[in-house]
N, C-alpha and C positions, 0 to 999 in steps of 0.2 A: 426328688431333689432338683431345686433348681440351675439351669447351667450358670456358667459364669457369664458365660453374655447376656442370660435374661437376667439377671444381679446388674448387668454394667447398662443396660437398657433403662432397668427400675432407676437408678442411681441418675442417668441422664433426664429423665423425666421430671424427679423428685426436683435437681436442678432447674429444671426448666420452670418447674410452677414456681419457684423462688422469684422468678423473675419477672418484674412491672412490665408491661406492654404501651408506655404512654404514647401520644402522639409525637411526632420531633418537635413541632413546636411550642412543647413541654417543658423540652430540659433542652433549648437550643433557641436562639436566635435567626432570625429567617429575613437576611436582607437589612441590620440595622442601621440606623445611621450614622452617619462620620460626625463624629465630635465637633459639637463644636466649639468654635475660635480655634481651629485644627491651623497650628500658625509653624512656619518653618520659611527659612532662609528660600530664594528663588531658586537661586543655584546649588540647595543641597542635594546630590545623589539618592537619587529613592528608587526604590526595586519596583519594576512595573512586569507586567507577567501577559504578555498578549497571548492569544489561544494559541497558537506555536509551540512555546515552551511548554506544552503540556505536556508529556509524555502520557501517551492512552494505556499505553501497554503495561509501564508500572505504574502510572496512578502518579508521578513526583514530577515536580518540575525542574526539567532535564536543562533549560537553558536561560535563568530571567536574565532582564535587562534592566540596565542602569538610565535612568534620565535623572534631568532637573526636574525637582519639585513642581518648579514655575510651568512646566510645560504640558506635567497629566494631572492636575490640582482639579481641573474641573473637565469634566466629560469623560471620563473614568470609574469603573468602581474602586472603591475603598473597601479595604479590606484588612485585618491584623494577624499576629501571631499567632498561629495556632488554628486560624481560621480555616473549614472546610469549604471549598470552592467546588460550585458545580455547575458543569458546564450544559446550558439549558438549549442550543439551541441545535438543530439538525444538521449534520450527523455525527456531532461532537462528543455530543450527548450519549449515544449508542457506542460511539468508538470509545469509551470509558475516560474521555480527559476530567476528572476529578481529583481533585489534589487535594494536600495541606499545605497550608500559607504559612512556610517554614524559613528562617533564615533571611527573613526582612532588614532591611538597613532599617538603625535606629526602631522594630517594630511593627511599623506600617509598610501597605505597600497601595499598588495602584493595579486595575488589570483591565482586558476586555470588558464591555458594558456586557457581553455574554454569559456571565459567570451570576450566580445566586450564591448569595453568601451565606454561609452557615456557623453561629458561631456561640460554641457550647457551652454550657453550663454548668456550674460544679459536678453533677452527679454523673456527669459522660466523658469520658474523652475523645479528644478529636478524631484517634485510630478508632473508635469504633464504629463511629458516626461514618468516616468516612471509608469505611472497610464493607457497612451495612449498605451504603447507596452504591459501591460499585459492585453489588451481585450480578450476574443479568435479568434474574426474575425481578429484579428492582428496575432495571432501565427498560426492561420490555415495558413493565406497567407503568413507567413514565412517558412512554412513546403514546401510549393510547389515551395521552391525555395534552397531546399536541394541541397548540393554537394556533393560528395563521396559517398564511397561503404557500402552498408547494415550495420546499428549495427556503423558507424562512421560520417553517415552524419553532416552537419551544414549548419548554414544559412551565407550565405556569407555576408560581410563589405556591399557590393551596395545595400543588400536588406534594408540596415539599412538608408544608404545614401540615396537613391533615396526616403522612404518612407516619402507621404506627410501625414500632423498633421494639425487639425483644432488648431488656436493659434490667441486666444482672449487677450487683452492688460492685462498688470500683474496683475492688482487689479481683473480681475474676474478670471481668473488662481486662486491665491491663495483661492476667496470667495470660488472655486468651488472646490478645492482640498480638503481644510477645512469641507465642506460637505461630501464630497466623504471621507476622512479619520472617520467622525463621522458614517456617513453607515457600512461602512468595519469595524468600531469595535463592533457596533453592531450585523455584520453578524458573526465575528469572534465569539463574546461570547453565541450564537446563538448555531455556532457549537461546541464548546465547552458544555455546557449545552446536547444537544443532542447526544456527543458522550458521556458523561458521562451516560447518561441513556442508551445507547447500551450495556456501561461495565458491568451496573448496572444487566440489563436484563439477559446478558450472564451469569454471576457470579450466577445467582437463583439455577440453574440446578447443579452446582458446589455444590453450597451450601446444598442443597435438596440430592444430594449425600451422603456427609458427613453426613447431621444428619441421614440418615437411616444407613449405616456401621460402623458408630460411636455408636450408641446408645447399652443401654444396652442389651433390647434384641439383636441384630445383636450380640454381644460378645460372648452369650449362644449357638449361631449355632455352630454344629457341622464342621471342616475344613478338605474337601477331597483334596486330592493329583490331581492336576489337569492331570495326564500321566494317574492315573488310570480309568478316568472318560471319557474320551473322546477316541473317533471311529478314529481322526485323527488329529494329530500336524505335519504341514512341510512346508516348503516354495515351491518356484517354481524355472524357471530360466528366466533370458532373451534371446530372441532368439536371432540365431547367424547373427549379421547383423544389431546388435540394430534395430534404428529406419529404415532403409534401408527394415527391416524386415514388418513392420507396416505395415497396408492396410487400404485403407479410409470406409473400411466396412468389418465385417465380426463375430467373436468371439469376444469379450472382454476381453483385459487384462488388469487386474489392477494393478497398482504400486503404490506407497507408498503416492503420490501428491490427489490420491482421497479419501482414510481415513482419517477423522479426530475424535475426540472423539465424539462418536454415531452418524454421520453423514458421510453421502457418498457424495462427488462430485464428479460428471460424468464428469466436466469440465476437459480437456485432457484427456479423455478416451481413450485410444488405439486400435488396434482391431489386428487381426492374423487371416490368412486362418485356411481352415480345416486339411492340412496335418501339421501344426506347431500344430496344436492342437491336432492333433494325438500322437505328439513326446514330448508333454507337459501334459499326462495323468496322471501323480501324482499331480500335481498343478489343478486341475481339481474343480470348485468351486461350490457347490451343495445351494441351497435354504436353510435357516436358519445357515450358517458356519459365523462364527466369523471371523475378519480377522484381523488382529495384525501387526504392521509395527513394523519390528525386527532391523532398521539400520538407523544413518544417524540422525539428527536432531532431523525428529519427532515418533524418537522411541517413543512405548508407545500404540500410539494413535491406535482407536479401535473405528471396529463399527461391527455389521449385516449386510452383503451381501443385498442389497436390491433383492427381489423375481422376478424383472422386466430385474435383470443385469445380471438372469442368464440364461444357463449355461455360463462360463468365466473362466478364469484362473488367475494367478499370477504371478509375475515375483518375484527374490529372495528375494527382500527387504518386501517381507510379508508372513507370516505366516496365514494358514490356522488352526484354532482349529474349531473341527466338534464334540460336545456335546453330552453326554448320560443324565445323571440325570438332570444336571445343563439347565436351559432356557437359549439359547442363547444371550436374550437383558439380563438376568439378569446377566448371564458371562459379556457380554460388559459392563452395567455400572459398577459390578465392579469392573473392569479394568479399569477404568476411574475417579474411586474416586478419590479424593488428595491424601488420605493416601499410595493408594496400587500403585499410579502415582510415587509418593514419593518413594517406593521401586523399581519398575523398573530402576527410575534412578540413581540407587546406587547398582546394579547389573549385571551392564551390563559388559560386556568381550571388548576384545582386544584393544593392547597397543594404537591405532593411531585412531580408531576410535568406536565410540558407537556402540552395538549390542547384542542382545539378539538369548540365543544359543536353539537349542530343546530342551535340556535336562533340560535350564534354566526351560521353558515353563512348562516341565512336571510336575518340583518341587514345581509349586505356589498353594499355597496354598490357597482356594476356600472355604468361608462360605456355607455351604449347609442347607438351611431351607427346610419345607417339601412345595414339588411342588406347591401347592394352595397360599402360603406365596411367592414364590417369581412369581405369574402371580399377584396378586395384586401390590406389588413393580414395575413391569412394567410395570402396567396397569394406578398405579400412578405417575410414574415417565415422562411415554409417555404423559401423558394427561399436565404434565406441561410444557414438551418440547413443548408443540403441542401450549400451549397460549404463551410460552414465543419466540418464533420462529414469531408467528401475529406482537404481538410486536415490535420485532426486524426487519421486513415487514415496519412495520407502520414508525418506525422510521427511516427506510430505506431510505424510500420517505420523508419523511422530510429532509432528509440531501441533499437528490438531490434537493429538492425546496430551502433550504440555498444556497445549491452551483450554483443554477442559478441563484441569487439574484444580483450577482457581476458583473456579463455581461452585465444585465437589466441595472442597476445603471448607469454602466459606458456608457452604450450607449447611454442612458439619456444626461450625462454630454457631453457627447463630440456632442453632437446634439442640445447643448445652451439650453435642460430644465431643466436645474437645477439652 
């Protein structure tokens, strides 16, 4: 006797051979043209969609914008109601910005020249069309059909045209879209929920900052002169040749992209021979040095030299502070509290761009408790980074098992089990 699931397998199958396999550009239109005498007032409001408002993640667009007619009338794609837009060019394309061209003023709209317009025909609807190209087994095999030079590839019109779609009669299109949209918001509020528990996670160590240099005793520590306290405050340089300079192995150099508040990433880590490191002996980075990112964005941010990254140097966008009394994790958090965050970023020099100067450096002003006081503060502060870090681990992998939820589903669906 056969089980129920080789019944519910037959049954899928029997489905499946129901179903035409035509090309898209079949039962769909590939890029058609704008009407013409396509005539409207200059100043009428019309819905234009730059690659921006795409939303990758659900496929909908999260933000259009309103212009005059008169203004994206030419040098824009044209596009209409219902129309599946897909976005052709590198890494757009991969990051899933595909949509449906939904809730048009008066109907039409205007977008990115990056967008391939897709626009279907009675026997398809837009959810399936547009359900079927954001698989990834679909954008992979569009990837390898790249045209152009590095940094401006796209998928060409024939890959669109030629691509064959499994296309079941309309009544189970719609049953199955209808499922597939009730999954996807599930999966959506899923990650939602779960990134909010990442923010949540993050923000503790924030918080745990604030109530220790907030609080009253922290107020009663006495405040040293940070120039008088420490053995060394200076940046570095970049060598001459930027990256031309670089070597796939050798010294490390750090620059501002692997500091971030009490955390080192090694990811793009650089490196330099020995004679560039010879000629780079003031930048020169010892075991327990603080490192300060003085320029640029992520002025501010601070951590401790990991013991494993050294010996290493620095290139100009960071500052070197090498401690006498002060613990160097207790220097780094706090330099990373809100508060003392908050003054950095209202201190900073020059007309054009952010940046914090040595002499700034020397004059901040540093809570000094007695040494015992602040190895417990790091001792407590490490031990929460250290659960809140699992954590943030743990729901790491949950977000990667949401985001493979979508592939699954739809493989499902386009395979007649659903």
């Amino acid at each position: 006797m056969k089980s129920s699931l080789t019944d519910l397998k037959e049954v899928f199958e029997s489905k499946r051979q129901e179903w035409r396999w035509p090309q898209l550009k079949e039962i769909a239109a590939i890029n058609p043209r704008r009407p013409r005498g396509l005539k409207r007032p200059e100043e009428a409001p019309t819905t234009f969609v730059p690659m921006p408002s795409v939303d990758g993640t659900s496929g909908n667009i999260s933000d259009p914008l309103e212009r005059p007619f008169g203004e994206i009338k030419k040098g824009y794609t044209y596009f209409e109601e219902n129309d599946v837009l897909f976005a052709k060019i590198t890494p757009c394309m991969q990051n899933g910005k595909h949509v449906i061209a939904r809730n048009l003023i008066d109907g039409i709209g205007f977008g990115t020249t990056e967008f391939h317009v897709i626009r279907p025909e009675d026997d398809v609807i837009p959810e399936w069309i547009h359900l079927y190209i954001r698989q990834p087994s679909i954008l992979n095999e569009a990837a390898t059909h790249f045209t152009g030079s590095v940094g401006q590839q796209r998928v060409p019109s024939y890959f669109l045209e030629d691509l064959a779609m499994p296309l079941p009669p309309l009544s189970e299109q719609k049953r199955i879209a209808a499922i597939l949209n009730d999954h996807m918001a599930d999966i959506a509020r899923a990650r939602t929920a779960t990134e909010a528990q990442l923010e949540a996670t993050e923000a503790l160590s924030v918080a745990y900052l604030r109530e220790i240099f907030e609080s009253k005793e922290a107020k009663q520590w006495p405040k040293v002169r940070l120039g008088d306290h420490a053995s060394k405050i200076g940046s570095g340089v970049t060598p001459r040749g930027g990256q031309s300079a670089y070597k796939p192995e050798g010294i490390p150099l750090i620059r501002s992209q692997n500091i971030y508040l009490n955390r080192f990433v090694p990811n793009g880590l650089v490196f330099i021979d020995q004679e560039q490191d010879q000629k780079m002996r003031n930048s020169h980075v010892e075991k327990g040095d603080v490192l300060l990112n003085i320029t640029g964005a992520s002025i501010g941010r601070v951590c401790v030299v990991p013991d494993q990254i050294c010996p290493a140097n620095v290139n100009q966008h960071v500052s070197i502070i090498r401690t006498g009394i002060l613990n160097p994790y207790y220097l780094s958090f706090y330099i990373s509290n809100p508060v003392f965050q908050s003054f950095v970023m209202n201190s900073q020099s020059g007309a054009t761009r952010q940046a914090l100067t040595k002499s700034m450096i020397e004059d901040f002003l540093i809570p000094c408790p007695p040494t015992k006081i602040q190895l417990k503060i790091v001792k407590d502060i490490l031990h929460r980074i250290k659960i809140s870090e699992k954590i943030i681990i743990d729901l790491g992998l949950q977000m990667q098992t949401i985001d493979a939820i979508p592939s699954a589903v739809l493989n499902k669906a386009f395979n007649g089990e659903l």
